[in-house]
C-alpha distance (Angstrom), angle and dihedral (degrees) to the residues before:
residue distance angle dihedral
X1 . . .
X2 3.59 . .
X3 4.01 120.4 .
X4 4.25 125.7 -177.5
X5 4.28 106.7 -133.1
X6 2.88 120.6 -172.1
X7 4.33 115.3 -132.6
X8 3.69 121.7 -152.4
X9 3.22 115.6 -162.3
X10 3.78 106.1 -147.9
X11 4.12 96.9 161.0
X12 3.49 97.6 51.4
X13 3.69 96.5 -175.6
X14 3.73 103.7 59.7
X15 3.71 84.0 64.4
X16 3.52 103.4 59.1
X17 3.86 106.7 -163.2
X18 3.52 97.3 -8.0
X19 3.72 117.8 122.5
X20 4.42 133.6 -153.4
X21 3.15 112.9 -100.7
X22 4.15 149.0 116.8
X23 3.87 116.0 -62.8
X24 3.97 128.4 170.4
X25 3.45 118.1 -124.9
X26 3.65 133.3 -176.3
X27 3.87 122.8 -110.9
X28 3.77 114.3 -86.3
X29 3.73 101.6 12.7
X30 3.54 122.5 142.3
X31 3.80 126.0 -101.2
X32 4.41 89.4 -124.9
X33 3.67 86.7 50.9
X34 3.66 101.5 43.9
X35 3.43 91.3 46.8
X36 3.99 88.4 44.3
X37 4.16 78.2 57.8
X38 3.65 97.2 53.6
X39 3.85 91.9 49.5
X40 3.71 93.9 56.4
X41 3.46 91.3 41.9
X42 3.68 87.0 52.7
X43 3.32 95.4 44.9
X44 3.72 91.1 -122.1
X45 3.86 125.1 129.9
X46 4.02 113.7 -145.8
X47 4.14 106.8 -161.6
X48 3.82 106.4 -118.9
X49 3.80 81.5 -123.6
X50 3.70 80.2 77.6
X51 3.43 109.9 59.3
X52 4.22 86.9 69.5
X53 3.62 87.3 63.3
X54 3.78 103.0 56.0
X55 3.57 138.2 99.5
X56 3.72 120.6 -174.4
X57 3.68 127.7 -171.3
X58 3.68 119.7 -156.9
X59 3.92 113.1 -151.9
X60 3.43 85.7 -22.6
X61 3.45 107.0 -46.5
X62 3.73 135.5 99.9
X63 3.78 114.1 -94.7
X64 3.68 131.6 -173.9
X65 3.71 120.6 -116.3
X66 4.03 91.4 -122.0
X67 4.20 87.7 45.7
X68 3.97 116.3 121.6
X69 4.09 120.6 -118.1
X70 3.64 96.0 -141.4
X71 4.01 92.4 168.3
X72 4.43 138.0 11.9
X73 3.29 125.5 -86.9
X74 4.02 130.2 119.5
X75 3.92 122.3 -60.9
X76 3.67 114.8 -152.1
X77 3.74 107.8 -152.3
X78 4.29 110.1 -160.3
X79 3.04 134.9 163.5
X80 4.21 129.9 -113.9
X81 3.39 119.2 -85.0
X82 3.91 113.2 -138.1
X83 3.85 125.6 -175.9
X84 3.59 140.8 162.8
């Protein structure tokens, strides 16, 4: 099944020149390779480096990178907060 999300991005920079916006994506793919999807569809390319850095939030909720989008909704992508 196909589903419309909705992607936020929050952390601009880790998705060098890749803009929000609505994307399809097919049921049960993973958030990295959905979001993989929308780059190329963009045209953008995110360094793999990257991907270590984010931290998207499905509906509201954390997700994992590897997690499955089994319906459509809005993904929040952020980035990592580190302190010391």
């Amino acid at each position: 099944m196909v589903h419309t999300v909705t992607v936020k991005l929050v952390a601009g920079e880790l998705f060098p020149g890749m803009e929000s916006g609505d994307f399809e994506v097919t049921d049960g793919v993973s958030v990295r390779d959905f979001i993989s999807r929308c780059a190329e569809t963009s045209g953008a390319d995110i360094p793999e480096k990257n991907y270590a850095l984010m931290y998207p939030l499905f509906d509201g909720k954390p997700v994992t990178l590897d997690g499955a989008i089994t319906k459509g909704g809005t993904l929040h992508m952020c980035r990592v907060v580190m302190g010391g």
